[in-house]
PDB file of N, CA, C and O in Angstrom, chain B, residues numbered from 101:
ATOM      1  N   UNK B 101      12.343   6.912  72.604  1.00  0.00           N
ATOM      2  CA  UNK B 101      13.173   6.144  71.742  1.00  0.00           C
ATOM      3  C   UNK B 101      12.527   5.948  70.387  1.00  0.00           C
ATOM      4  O   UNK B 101      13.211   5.737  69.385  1.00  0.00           O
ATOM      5  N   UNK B 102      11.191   6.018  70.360  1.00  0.00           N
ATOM      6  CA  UNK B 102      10.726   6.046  69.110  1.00  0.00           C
ATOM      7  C   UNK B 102      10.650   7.402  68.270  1.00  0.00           C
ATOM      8  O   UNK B 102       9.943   8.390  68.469  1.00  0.00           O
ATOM      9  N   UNK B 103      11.650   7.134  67.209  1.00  0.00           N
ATOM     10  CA  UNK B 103      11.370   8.264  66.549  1.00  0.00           C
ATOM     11  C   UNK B 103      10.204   8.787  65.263  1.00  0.00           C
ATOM     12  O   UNK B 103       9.960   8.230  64.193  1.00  0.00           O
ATOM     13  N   UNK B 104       9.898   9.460  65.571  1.00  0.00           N
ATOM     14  CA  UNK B 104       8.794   9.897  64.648  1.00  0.00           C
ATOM     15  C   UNK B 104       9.233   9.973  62.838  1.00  0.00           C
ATOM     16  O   UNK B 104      10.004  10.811  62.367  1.00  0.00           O
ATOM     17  N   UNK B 105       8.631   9.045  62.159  1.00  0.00           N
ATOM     18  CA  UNK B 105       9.574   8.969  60.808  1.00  0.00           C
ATOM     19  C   UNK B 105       7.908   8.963  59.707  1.00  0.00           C
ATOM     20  O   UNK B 105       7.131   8.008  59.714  1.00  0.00           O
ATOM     21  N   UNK B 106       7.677  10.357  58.793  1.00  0.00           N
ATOM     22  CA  UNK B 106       6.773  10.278  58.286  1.00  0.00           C
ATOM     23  C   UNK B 106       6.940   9.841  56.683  1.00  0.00           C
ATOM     24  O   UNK B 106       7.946  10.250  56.104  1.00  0.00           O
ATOM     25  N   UNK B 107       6.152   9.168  56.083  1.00  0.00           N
ATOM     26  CA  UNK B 107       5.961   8.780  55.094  1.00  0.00           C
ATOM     27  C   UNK B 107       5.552   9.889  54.022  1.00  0.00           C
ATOM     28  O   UNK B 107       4.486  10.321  54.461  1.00  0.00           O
ATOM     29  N   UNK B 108       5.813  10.493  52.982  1.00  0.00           N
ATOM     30  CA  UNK B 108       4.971  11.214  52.084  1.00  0.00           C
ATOM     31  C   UNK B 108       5.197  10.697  50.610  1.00  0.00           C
ATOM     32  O   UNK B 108       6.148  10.754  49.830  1.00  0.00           O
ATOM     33  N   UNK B 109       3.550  10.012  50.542  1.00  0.00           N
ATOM     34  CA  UNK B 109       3.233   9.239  49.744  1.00  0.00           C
ATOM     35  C   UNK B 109       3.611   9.912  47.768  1.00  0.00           C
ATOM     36  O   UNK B 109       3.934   9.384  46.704  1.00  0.00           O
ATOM     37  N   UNK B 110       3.276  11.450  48.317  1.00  0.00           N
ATOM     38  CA  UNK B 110       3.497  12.130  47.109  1.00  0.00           C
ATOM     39  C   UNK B 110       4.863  12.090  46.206  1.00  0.00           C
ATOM     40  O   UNK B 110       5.042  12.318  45.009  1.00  0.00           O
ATOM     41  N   UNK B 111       5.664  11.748  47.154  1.00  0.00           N
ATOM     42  CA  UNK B 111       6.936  11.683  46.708  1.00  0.00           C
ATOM     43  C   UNK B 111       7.768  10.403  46.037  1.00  0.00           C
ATOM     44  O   UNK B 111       8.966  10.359  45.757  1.00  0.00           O
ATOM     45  N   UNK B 112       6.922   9.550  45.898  1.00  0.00           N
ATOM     46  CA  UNK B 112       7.363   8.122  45.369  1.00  0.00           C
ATOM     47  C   UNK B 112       6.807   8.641  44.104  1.00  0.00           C
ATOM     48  O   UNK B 112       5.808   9.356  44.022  1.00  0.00           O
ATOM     49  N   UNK B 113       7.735   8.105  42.853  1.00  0.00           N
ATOM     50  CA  UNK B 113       7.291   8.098  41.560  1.00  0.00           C
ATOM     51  C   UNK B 113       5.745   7.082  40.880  1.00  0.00           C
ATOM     52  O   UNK B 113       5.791   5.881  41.147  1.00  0.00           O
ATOM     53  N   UNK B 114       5.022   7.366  40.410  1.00  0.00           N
ATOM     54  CA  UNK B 114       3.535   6.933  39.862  1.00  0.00           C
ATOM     55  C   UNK B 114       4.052   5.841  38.738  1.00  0.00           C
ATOM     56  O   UNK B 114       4.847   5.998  37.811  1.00  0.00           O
ATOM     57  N   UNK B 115       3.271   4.616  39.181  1.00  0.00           N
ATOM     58  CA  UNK B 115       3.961   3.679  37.645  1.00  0.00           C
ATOM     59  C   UNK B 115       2.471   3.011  36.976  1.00  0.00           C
ATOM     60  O   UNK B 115       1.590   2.280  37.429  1.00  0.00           O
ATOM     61  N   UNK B 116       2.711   3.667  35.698  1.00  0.00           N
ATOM     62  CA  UNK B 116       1.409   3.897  34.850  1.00  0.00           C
ATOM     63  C   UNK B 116       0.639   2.238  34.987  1.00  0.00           C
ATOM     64  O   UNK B 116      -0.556   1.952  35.064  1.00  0.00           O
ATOM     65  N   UNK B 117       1.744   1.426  34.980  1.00  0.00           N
ATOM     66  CA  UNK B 117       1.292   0.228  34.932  1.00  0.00           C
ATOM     67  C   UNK B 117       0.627  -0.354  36.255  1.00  0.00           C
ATOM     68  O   UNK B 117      -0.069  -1.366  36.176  1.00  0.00           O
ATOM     69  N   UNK B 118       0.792   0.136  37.186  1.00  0.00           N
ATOM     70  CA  UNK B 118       0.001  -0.543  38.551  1.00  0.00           C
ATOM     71  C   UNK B 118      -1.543   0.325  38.468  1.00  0.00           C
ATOM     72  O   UNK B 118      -2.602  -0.139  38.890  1.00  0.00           O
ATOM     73  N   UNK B 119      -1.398   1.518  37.901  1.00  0.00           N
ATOM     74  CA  UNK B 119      -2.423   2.500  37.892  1.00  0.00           C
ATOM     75  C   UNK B 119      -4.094   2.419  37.053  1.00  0.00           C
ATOM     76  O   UNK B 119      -5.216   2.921  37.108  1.00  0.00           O
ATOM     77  N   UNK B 120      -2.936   0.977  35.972  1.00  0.00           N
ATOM     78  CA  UNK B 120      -4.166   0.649  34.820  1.00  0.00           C
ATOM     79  C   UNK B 120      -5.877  -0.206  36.287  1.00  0.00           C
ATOM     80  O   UNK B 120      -7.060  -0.414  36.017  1.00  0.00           O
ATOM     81  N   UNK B 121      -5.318  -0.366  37.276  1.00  0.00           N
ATOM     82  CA  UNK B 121      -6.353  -1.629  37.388  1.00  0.00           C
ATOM     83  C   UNK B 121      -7.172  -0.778  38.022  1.00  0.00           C
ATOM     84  O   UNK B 121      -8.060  -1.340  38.663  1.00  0.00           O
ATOM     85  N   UNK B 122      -7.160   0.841  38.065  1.00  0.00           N
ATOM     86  CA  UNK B 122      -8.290   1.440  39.038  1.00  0.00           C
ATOM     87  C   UNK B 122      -9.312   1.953  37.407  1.00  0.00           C
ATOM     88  O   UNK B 122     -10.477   2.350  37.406  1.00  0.00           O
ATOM     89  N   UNK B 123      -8.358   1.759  36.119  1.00  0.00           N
ATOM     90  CA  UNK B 123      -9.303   2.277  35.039  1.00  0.00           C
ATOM     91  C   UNK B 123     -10.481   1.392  35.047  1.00  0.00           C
ATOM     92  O   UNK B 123     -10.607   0.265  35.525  1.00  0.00           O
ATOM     93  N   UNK B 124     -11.241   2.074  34.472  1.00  0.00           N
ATOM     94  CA  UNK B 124     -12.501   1.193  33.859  1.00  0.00           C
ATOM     95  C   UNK B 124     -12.079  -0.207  32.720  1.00  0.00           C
ATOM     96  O   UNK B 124     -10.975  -0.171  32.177  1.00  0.00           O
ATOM     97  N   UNK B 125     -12.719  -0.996  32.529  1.00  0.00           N
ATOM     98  CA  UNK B 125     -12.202  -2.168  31.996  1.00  0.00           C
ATOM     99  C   UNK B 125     -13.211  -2.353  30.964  1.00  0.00           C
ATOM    100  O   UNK B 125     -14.302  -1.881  31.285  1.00  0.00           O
ATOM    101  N   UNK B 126     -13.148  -3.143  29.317  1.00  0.00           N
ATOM    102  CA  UNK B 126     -14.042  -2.821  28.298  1.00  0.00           C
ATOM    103  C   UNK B 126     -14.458  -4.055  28.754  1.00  0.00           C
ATOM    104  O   UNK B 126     -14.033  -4.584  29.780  1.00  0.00           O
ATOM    105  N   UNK B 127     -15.381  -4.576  27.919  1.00  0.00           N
ATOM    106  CA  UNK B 127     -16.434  -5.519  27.785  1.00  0.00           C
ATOM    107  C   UNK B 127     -15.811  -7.197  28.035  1.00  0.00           C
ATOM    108  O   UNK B 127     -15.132  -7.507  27.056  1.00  0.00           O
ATOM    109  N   UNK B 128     -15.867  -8.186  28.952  1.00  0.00           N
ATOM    110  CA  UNK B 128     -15.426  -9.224  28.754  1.00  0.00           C
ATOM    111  C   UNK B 128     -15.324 -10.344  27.674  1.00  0.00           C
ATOM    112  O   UNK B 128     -15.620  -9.671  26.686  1.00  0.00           O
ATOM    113  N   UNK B 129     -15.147 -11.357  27.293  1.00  0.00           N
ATOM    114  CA  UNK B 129     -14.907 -12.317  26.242  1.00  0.00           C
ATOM    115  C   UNK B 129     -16.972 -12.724  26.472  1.00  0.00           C
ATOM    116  O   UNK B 129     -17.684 -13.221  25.599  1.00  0.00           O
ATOM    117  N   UNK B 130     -17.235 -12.474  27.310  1.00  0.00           N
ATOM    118  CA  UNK B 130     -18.907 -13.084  26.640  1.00  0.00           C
ATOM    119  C   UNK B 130     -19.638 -12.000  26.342  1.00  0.00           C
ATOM    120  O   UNK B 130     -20.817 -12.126  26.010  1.00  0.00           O
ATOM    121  N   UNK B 131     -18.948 -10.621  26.432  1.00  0.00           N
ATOM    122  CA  UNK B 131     -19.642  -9.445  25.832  1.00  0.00           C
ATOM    123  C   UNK B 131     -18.776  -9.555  24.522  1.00  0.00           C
ATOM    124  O   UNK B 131     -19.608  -9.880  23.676  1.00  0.00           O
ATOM    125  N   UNK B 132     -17.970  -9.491  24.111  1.00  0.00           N
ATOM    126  CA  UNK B 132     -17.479  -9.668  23.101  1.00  0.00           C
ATOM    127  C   UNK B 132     -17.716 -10.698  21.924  1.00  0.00           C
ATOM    128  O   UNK B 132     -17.506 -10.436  20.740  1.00  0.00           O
ATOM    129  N   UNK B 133     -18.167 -11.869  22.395  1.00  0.00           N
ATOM    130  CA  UNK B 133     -18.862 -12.872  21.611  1.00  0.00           C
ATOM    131  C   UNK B 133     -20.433 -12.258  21.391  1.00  0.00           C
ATOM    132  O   UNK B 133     -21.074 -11.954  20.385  1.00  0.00           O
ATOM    133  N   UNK B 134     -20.673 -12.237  22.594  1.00  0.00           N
ATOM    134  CA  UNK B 134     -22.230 -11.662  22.180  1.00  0.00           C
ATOM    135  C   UNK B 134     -22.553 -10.462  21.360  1.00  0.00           C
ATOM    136  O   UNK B 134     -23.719 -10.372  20.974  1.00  0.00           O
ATOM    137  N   UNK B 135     -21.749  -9.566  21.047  1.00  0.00           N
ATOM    138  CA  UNK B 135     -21.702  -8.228  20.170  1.00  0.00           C
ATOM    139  C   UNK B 135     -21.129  -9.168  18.767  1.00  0.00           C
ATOM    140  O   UNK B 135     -21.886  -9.455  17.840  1.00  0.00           O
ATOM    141  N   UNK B 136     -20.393  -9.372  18.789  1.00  0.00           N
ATOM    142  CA  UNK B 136     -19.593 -10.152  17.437  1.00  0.00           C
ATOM    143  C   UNK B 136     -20.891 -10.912  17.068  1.00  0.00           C
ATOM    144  O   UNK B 136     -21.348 -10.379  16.056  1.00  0.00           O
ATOM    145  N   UNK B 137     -21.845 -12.171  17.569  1.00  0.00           N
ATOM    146  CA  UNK B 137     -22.694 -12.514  17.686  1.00  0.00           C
ATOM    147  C   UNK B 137     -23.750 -11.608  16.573  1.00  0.00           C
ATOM    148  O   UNK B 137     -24.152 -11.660  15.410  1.00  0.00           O
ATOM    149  N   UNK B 138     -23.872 -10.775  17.796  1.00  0.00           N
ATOM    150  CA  UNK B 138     -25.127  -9.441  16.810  1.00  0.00           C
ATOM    151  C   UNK B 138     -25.161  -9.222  15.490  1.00  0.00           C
ATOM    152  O   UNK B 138     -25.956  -9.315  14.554  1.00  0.00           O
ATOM    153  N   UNK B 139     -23.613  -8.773  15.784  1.00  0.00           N
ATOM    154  CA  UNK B 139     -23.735  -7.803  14.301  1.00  0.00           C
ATOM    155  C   UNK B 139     -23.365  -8.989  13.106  1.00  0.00           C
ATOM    156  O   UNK B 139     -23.344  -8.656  11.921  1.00  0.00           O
ATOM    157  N   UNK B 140     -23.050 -10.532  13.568  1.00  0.00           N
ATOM    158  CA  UNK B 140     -22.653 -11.544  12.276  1.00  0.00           C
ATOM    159  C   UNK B 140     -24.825 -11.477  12.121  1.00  0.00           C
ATOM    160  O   UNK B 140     -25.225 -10.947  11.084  1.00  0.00           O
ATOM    161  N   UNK B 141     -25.554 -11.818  12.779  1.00  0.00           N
ATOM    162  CA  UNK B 141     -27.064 -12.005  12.575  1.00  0.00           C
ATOM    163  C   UNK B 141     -27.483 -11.051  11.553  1.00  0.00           C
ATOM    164  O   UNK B 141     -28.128 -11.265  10.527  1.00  0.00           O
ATOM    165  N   UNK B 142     -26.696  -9.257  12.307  1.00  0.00           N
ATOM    166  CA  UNK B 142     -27.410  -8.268  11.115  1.00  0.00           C
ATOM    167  C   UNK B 142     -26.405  -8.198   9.562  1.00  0.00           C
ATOM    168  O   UNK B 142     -26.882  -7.831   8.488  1.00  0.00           O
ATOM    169  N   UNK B 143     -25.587  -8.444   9.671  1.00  0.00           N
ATOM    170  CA  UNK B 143     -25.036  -8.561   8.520  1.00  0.00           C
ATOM    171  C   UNK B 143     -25.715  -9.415   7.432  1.00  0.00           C
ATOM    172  O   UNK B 143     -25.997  -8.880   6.360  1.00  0.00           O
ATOM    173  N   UNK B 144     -26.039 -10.939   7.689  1.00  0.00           N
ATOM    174  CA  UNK B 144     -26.577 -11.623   7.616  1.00  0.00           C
ATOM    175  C   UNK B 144     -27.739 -11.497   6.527  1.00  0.00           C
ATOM    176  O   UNK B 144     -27.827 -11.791   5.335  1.00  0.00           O
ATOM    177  N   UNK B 145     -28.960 -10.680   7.885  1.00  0.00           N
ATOM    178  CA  UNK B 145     -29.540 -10.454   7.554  1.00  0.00           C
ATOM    179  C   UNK B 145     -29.993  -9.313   6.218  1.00  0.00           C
ATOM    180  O   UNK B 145     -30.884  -9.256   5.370  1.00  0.00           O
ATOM    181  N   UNK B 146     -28.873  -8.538   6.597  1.00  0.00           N
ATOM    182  CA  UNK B 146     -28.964  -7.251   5.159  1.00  0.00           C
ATOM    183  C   UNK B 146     -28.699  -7.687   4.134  1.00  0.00           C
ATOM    184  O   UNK B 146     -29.340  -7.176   3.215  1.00  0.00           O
ATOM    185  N   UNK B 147     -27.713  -8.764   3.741  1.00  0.00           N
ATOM    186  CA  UNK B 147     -26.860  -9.312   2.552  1.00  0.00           C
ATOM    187  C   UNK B 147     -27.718  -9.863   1.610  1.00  0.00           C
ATOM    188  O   UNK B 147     -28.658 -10.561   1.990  1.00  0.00           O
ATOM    189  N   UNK B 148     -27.461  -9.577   0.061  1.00  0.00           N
ATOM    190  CA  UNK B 148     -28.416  -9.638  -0.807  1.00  0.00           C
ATOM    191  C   UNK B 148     -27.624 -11.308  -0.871  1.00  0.00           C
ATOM    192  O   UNK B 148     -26.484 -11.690  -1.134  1.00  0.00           O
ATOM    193  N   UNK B 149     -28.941 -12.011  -0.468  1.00  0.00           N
ATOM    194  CA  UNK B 149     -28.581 -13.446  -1.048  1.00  0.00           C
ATOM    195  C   UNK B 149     -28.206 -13.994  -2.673  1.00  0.00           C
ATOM    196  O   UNK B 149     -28.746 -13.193  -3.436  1.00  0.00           O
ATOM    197  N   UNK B 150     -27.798 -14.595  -3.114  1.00  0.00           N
ATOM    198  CA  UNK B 150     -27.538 -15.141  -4.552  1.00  0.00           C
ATOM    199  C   UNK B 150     -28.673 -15.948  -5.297  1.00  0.00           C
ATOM    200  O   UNK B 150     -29.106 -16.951  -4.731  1.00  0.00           O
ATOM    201  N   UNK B 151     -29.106 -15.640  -6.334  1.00  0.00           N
ATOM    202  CA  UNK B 151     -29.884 -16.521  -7.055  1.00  0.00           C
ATOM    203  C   UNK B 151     -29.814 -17.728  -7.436  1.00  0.00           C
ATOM    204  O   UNK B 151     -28.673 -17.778  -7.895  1.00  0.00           O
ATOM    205  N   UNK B 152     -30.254 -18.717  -7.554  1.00  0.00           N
ATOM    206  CA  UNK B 152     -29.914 -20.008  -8.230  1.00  0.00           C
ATOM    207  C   UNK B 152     -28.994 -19.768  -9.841  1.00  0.00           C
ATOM    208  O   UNK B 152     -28.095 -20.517 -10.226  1.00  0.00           O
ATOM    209  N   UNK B 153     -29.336 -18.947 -10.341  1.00  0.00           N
ATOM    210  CA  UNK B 153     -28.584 -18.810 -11.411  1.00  0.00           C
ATOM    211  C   UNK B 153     -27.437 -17.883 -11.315  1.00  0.00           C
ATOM    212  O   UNK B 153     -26.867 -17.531 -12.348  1.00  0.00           O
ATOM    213  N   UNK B 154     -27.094 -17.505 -10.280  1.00  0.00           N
ATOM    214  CA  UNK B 154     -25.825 -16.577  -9.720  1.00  0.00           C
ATOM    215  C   UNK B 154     -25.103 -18.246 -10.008  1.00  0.00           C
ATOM    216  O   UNK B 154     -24.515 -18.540 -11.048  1.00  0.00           O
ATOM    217  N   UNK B 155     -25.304 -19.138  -8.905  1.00  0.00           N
ATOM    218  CA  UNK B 155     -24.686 -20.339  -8.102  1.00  0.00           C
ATOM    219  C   UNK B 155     -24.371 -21.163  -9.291  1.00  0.00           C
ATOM    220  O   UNK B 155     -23.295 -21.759  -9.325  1.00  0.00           O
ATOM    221  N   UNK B 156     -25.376 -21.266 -10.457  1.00  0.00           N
ATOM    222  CA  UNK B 156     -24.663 -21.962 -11.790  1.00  0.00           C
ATOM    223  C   UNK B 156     -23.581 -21.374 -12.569  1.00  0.00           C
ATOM    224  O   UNK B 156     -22.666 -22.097 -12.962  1.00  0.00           O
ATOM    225  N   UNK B 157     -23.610 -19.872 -12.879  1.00  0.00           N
ATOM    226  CA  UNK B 157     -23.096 -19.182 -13.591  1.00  0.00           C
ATOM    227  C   UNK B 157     -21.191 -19.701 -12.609  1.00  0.00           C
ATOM    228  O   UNK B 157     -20.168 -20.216 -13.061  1.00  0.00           O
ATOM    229  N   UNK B 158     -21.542 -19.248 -11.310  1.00  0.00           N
ATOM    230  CA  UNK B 158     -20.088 -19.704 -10.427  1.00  0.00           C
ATOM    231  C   UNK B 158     -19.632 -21.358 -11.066  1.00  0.00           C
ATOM    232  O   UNK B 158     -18.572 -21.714 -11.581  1.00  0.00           O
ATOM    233  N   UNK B 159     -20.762 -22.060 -10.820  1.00  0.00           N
ATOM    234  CA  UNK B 159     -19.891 -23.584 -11.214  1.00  0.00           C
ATOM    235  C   UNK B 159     -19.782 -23.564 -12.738  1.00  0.00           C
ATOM    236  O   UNK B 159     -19.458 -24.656 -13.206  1.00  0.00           O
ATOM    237  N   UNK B 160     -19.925 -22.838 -13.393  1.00  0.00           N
ATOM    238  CA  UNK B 160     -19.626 -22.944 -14.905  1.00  0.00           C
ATOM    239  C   UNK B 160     -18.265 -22.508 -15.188  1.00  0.00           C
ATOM    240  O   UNK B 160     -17.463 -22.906 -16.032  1.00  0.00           O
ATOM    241  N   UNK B 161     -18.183 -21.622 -14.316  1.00  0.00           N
ATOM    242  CA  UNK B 161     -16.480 -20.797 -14.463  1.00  0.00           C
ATOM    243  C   UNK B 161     -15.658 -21.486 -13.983  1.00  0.00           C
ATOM    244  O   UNK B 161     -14.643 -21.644 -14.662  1.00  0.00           O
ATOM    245  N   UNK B 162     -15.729 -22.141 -12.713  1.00  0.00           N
ATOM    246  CA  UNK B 162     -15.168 -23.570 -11.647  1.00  0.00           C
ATOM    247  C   UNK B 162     -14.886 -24.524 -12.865  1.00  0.00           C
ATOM    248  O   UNK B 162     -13.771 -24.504 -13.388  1.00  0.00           O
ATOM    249  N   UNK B 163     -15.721 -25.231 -13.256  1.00  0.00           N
ATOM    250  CA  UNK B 163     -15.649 -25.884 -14.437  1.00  0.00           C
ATOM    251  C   UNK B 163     -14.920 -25.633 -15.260  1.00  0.00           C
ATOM    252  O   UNK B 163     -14.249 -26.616 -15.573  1.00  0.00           O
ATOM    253  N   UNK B 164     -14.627 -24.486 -15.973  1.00  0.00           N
ATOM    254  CA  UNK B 164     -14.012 -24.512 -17.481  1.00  0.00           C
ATOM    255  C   UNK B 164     -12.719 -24.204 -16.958  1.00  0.00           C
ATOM    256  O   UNK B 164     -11.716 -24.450 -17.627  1.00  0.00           O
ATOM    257  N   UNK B 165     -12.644 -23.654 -15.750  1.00  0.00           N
ATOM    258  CA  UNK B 165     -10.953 -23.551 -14.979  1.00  0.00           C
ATOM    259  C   UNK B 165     -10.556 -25.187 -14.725  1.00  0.00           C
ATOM    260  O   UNK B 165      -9.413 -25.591 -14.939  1.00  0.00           O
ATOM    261  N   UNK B 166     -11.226 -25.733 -14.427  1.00  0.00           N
ATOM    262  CA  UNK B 166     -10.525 -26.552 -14.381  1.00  0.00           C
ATOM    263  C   UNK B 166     -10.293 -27.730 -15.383  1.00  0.00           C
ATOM    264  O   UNK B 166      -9.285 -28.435 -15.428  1.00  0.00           O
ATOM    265  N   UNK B 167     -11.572 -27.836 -16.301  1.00  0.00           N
ATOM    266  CA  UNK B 167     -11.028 -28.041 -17.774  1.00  0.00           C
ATOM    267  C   UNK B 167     -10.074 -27.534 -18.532  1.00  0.00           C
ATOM    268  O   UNK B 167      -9.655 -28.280 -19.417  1.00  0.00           O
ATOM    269  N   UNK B 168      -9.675 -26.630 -18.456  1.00  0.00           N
ATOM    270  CA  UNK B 168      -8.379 -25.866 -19.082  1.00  0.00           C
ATOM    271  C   UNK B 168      -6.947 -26.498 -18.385  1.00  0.00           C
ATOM    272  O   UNK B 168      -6.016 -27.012 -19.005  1.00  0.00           O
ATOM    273  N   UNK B 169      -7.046 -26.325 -17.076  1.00  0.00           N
ATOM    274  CA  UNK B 169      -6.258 -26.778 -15.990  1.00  0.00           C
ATOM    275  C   UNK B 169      -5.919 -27.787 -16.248  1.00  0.00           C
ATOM    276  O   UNK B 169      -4.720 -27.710 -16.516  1.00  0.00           O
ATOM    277  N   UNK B 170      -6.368 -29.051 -16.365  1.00  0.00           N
ATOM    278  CA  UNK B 170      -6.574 -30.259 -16.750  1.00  0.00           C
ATOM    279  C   UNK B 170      -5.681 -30.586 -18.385  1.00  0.00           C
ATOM    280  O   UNK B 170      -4.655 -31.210 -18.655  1.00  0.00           O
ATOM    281  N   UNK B 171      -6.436 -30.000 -19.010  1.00  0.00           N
ATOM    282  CA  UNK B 171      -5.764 -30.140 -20.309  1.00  0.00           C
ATOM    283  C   UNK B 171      -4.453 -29.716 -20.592  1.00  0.00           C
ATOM    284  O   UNK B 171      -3.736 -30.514 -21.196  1.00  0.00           O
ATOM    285  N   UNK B 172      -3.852 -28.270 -20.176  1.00  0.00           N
ATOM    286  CA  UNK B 172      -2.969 -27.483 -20.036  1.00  0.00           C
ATOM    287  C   UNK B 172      -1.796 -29.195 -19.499  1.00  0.00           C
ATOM    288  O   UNK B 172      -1.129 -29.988 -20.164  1.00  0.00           O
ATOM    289  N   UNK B 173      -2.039 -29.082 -18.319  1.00  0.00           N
ATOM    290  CA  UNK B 173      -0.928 -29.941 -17.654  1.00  0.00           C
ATOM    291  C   UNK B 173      -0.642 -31.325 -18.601  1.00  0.00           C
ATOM    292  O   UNK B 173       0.489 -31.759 -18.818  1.00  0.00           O
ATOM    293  N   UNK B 174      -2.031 -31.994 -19.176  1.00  0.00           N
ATOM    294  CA  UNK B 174      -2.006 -33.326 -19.866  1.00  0.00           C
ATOM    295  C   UNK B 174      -1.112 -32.725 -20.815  1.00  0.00           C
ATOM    296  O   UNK B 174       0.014 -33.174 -20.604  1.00  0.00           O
ATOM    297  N   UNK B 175      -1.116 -31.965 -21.700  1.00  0.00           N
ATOM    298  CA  UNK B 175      -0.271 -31.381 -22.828  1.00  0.00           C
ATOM    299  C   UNK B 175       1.401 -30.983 -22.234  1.00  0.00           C
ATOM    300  O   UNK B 175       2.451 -31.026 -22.874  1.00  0.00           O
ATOM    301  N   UNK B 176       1.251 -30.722 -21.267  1.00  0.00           N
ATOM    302  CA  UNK B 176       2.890 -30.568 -20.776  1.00  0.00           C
ATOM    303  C   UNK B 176       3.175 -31.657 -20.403  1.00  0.00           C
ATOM    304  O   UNK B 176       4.378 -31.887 -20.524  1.00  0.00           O
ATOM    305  N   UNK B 177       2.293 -32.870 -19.776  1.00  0.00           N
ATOM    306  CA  UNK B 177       3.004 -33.674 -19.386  1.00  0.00           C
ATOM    307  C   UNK B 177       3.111 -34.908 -20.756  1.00  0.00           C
ATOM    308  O   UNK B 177       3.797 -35.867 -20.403  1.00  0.00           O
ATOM    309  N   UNK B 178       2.705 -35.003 -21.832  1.00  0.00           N
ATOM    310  CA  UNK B 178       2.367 -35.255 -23.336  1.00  0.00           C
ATOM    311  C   UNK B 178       4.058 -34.857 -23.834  1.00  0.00           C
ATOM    312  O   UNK B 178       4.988 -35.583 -24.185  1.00  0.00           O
ATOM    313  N   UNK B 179       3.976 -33.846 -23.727  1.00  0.00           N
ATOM    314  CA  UNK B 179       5.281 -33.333 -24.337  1.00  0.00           C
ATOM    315  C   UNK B 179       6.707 -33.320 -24.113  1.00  0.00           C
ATOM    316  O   UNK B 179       7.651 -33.230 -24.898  1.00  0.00           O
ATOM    317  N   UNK B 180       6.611 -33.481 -22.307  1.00  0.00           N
ATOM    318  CA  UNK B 180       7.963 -34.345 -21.439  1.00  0.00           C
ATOM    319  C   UNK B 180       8.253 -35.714 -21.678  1.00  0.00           C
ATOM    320  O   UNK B 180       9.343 -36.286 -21.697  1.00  0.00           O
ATOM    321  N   UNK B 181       6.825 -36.253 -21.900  1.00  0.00           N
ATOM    322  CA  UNK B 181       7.214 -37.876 -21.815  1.00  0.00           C
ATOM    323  C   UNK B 181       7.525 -38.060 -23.298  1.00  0.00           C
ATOM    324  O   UNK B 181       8.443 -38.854 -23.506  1.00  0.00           O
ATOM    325  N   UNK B 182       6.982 -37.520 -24.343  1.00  0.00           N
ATOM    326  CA  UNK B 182       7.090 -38.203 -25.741  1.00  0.00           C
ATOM    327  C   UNK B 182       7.864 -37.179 -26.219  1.00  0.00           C
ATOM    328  O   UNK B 182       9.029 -37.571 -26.284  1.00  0.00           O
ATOM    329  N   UNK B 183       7.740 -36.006 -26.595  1.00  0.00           N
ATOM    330  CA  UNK B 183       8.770 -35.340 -27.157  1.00  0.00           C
ATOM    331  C   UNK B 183       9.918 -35.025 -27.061  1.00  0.00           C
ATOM    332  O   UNK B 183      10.637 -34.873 -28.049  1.00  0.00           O
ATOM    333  N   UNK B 184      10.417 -34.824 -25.529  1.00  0.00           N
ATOM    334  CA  UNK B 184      11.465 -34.643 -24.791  1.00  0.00           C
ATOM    335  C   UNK B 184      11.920 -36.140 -23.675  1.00  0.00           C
ATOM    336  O   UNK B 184      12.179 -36.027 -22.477  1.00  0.00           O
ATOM    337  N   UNK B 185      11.918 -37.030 -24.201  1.00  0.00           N
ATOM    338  CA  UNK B 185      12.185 -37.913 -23.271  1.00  0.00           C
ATOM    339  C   UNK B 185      13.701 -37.466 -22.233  1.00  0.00           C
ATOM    340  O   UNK B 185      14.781 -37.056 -22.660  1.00  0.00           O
ATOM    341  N   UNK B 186      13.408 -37.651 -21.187  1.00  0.00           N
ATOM    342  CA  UNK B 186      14.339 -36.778 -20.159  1.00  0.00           C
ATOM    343  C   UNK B 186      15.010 -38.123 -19.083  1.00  0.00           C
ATOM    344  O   UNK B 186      14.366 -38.494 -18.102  1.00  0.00           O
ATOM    345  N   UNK B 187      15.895 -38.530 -19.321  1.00  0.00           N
ATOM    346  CA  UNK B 187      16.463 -39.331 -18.531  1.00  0.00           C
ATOM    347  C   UNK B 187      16.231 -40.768 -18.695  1.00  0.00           C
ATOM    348  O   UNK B 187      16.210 -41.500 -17.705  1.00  0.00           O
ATOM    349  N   UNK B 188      16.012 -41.333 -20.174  1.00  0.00           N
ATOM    350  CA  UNK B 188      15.565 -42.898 -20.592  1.00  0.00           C
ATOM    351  C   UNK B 188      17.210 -43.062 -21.509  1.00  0.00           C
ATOM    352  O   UNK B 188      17.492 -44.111 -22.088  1.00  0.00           O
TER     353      UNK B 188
END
């Protein structure tokens, strides 16, 4: 009464996606920190640091931007309130 009923495995279609978990797998999140890690140290380390007078020359330019900045707006806002009075 039992009938003999064979299976052939070859004949079911392959689905790429069940297939990924026999691949090899890359580096986990603490290999990945730890490489990221590395190479921020050697970077680091190669990078031509800035001079003290690099770091002034930067706040001098910071500065006059925003002295300009400053003035620019006082003069527009000079010229809305007194020249153009807008809604008095």
């Amino acid at each position: 009464m039992h009938s003999s009923i064979s299976f052939n495995v070859s004949n079911y279609p392959k689905y790429d996606k069940y297939s990924k978990q026999d691949q090899k797998k890359g580096p986990g999140l603490f290999g990945r920190i730890t490489l990221f890690l590395k190479n921020a140290i050697r970077i680091l380390r190669i990078a031509n640091k800035p001079k003290r007078k690099d770091y002034f020359l930067t706040f001098k330019i910071c500065a006059i931007g925003l002295v300009v900045l400053g003035a620019l707006s006082y003069v527009i806002q000079l010229i809305f309130s007194v020249a153009l009075p807008i809604g008095n």
